[in-house]
C-alpha positions as CSV (number, residue, x, y, z in Angstrom):
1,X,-52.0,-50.6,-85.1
2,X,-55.4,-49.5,-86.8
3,X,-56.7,-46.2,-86.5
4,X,-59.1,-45.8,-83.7
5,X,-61.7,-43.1,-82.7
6,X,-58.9,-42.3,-80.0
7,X,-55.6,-42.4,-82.1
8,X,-57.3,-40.3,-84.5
9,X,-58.6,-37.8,-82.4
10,X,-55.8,-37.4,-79.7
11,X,-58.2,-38.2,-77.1
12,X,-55.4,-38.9,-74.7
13,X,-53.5,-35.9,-75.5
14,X,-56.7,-34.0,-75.4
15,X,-58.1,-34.7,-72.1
16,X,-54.5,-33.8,-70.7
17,X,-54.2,-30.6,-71.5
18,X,-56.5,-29.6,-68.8
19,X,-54.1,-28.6,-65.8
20,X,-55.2,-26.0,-62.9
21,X,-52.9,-24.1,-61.1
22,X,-55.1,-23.6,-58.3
23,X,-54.6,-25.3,-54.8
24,X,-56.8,-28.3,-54.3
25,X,-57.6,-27.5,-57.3
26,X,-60.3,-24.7,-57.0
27,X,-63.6,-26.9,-58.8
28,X,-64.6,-24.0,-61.0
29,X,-61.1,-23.4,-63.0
30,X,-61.3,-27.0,-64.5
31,X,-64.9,-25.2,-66.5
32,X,-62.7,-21.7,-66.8
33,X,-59.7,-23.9,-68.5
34,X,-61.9,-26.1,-70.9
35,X,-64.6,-23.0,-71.9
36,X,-61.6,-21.2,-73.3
37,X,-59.4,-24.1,-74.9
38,X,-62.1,-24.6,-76.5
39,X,-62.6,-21.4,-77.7
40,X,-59.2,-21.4,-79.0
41,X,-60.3,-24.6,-81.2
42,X,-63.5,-23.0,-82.8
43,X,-61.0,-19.5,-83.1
44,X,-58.8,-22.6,-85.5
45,X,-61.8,-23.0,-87.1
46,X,-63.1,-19.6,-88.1
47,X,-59.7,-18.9,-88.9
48,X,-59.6,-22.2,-91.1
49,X,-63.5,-21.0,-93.0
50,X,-62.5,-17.7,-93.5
51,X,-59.2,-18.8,-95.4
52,X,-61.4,-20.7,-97.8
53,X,-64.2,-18.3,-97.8
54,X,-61.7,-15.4,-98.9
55,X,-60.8,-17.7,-101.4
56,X,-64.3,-18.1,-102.5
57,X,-65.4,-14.7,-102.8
58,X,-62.1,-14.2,-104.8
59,X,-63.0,-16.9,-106.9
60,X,-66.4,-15.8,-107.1
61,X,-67.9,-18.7,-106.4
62,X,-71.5,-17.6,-104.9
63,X,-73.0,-20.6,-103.7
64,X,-70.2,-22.2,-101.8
65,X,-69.7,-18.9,-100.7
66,X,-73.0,-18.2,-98.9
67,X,-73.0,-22.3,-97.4
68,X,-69.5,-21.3,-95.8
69,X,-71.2,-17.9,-94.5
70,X,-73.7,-20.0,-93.3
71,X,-71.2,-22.6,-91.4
72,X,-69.7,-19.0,-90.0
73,X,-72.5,-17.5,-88.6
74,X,-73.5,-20.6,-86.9
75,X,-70.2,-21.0,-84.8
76,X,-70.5,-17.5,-83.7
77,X,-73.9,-18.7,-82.5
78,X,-71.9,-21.6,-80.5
79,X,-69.5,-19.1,-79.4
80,X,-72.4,-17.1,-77.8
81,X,-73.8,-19.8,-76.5
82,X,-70.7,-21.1,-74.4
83,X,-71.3,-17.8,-72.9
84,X,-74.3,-19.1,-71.0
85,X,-71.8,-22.1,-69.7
86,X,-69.1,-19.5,-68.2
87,X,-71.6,-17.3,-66.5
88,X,-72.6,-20.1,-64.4
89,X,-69.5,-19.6,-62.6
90,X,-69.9,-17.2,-60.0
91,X,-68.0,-14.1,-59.3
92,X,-67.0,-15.6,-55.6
93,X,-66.2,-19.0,-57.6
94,X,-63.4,-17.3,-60.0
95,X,-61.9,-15.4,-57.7
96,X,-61.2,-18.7,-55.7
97,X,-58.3,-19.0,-58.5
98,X,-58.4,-15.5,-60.2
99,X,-54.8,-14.5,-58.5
100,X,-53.2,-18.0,-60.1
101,X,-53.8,-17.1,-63.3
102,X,-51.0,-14.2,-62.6
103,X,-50.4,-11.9,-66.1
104,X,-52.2,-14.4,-68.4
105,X,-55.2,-13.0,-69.9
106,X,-57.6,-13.2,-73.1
107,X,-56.5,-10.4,-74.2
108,X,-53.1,-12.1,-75.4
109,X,-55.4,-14.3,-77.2
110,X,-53.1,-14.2,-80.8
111,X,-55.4,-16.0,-82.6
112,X,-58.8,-13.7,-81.5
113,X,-56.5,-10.8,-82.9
114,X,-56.1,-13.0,-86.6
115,X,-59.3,-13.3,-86.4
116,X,-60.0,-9.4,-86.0
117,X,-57.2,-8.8,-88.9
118,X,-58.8,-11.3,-91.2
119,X,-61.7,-8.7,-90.4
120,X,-60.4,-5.6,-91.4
121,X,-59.7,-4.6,-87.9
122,X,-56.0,-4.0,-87.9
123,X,-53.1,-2.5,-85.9
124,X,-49.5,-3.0,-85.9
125,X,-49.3,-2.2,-82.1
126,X,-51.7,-5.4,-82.2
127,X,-48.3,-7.3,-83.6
128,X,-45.8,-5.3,-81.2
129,X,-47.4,-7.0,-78.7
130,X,-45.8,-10.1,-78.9
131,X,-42.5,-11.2,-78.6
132,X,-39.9,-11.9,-81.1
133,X,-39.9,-14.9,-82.8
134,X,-42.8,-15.9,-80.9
135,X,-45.7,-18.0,-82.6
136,X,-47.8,-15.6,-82.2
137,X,-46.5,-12.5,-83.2
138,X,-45.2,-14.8,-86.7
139,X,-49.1,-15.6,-87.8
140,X,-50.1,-11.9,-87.2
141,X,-47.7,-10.4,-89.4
142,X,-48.2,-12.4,-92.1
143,X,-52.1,-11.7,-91.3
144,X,-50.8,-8.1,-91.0
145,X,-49.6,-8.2,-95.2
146,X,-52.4,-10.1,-96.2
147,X,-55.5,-8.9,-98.4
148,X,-58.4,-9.3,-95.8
149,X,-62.4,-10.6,-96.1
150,X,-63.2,-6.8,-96.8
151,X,-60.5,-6.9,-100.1
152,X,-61.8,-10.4,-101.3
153,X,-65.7,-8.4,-101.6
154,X,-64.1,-5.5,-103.3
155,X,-62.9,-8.5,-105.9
156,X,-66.2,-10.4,-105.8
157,X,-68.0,-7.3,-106.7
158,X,-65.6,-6.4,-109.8
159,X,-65.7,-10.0,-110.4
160,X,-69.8,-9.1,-110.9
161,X,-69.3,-5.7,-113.2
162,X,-69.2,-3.7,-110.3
163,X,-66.8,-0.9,-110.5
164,X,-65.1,-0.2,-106.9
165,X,-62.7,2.5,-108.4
166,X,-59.6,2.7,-106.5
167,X,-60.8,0.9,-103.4
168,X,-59.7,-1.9,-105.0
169,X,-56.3,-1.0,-104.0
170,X,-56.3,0.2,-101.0
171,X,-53.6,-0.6,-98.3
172,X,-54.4,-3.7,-96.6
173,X,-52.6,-2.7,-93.7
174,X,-55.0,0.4,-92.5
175,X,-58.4,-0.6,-91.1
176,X,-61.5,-0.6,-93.4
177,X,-63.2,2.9,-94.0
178,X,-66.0,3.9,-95.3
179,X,-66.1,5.1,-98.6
180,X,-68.7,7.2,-100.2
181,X,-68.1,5.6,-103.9
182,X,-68.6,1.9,-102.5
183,X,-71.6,2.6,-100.9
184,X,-73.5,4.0,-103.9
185,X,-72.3,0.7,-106.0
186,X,-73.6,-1.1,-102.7
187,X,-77.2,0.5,-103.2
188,X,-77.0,-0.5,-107.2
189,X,-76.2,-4.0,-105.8
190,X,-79.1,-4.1,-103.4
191,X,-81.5,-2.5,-106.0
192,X,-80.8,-4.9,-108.9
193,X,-78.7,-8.3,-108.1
194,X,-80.4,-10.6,-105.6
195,X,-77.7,-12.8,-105.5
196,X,-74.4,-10.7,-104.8
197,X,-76.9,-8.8,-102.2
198,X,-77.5,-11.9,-100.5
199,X,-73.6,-12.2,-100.6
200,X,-73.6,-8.3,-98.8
201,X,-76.2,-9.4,-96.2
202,X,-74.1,-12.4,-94.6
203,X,-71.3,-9.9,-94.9
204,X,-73.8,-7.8,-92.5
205,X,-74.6,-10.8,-90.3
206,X,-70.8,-11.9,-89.7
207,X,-70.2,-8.6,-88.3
208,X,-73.4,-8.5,-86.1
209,X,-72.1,-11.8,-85.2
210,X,-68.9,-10.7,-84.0
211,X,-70.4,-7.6,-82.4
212,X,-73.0,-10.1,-80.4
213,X,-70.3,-12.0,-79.0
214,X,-68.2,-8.3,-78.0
215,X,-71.3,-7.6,-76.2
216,X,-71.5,-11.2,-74.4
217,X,-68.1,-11.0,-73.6
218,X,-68.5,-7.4,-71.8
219,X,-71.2,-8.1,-69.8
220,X,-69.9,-11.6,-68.7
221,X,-66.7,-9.7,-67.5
222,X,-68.6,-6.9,-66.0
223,X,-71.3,-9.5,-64.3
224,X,-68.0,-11.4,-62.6
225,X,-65.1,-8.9,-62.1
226,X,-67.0,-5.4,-61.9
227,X,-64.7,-2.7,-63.0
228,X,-61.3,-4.3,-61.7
229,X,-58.7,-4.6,-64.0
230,X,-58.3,-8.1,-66.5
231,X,-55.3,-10.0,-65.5
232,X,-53.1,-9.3,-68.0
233,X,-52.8,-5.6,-67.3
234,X,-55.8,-4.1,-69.1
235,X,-58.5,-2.4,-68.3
236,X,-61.0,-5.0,-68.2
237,X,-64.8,-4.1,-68.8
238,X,-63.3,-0.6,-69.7
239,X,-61.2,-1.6,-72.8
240,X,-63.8,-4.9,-73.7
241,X,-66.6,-2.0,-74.1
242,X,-64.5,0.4,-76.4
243,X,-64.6,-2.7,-79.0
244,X,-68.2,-2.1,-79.0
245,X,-70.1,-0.6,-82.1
246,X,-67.4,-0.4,-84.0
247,X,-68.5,-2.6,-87.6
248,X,-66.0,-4.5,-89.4
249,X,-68.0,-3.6,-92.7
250,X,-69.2,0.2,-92.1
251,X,-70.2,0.7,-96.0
252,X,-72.8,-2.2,-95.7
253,X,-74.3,-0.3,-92.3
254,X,-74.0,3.4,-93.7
255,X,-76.0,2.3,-96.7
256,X,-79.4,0.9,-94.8
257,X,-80.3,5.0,-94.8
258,X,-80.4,5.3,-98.6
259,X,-82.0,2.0,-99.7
């Protein structure tokens, strides 16, 4: 049988996966249930760049590089934008299914926490979280061992001449910290190589991305739940906001004083 735009794609499979729980069903959980599949795909795909940007920057390869920065930061944009879809849905008009949804939540999202690992922004309680054996708890620890975006920069600078000192080596399992010797090689960067600063400023802008969307998120969940609880057990809007501010990349902020 040839290969069709359907075969190839899975359309059938695709448009099955779509099943509400809700009697009737409720109209707005079939926009609820297809907002955040998708999600999950473009979280495959940012997953899927980042891979091969950390291999980049490793490989210090500048210009393919920046173009996969650039394919980054524009899904982030998308993911912002979908944003817009969900608030169309009105608090009274989730609710109407809110209770089916039972324990599941966003929060168990395992590939939103790879994402945050790739990142920087680790936590072993992160991996805890999720059962034996299970899928997801299997990608995060091997997220959990690996050298993440921060580490491959650290080696595209050296790659450059720049001396990191010994935050080359640090432990890939603690979250990224500023560090006093980084930033003044950060400033030397910015002063006198156009090119690996343009590599620092998409650095900047994939972590304003990320915070943009935190802050999206929060208000979308404040502007339909209030301050009730998420329904997997956290604190909703309470725990969304505490992810707020906090950079992936606080070297690259802490150095805007001194340039």
């Amino acid at each position: 049988m040839p290969l069709t735009y359907s075969s190839y794609l899975k359309v059938d499979e695709l448009l099955a996966l779509q099943q509400p729980v809700s009697d009737g069903p409720e109209h707005d959980e079939h926009l609820f249930i297809v907002i955040h599949q998708v999600y999950e795909l473009w979280f495959k795909e940012l997953l899927h760049e980042l891979d091969y940007l950390t291999e980049r920057l490793e490989g210090n390869d500048t210009p393919v590089a920046n173009h996969t920065f650039k394919r980054v930061l524009t899904i982030l944009k998308v993911l912002v934008a979908q944003i817009d879809v969900l608030e169309t849905m009105t608090p009274v008009n989730f609710l109407s299914f809110r209770e089916r949804l039972e324990s599941g939540s966003g929060f168990q999202s395992y590939q939103f926490r790879e994402l945050e690992f790739v990142l920087g922004q680790k936590r072993k309680s992160a991996v805890d979280h999720y059962p034996e054996g299970s899928s997801g708890r299997v990608r995060l620890a091997e997220r959990y061992d690996a050298r993440t975006l921060w580490d491959a920069f650290l080696r595209y600078l050296e790659a450059n001449a720049y001396d990191v000192g010994i935050a080359i080596q640090r432990d890939v399992h603690e979250p990224v910290r500023a560090d006093d010797a980084v930033q003044q090689v950060l400033i030397n960067v910015y002063r006198s190589n156009h090119a690996v600063a343009s590599i620092c400023e998409r650095m900047v802008d994939l972590d304003e991305g990320l915070q943009e969307w935190r802050y999206r998120h929060v208000q979308m969940v404040r502007r339909t739940i209030g301050n009730k609880p998420g329904t997997g057990g956290s604190t909703g809007v309470e725990y969304l906001s505490s992810t707020l501010f906090r950079p992936a990349f606080p070297d690259l902020w802490a150095i805007r004083t001194s340039l």
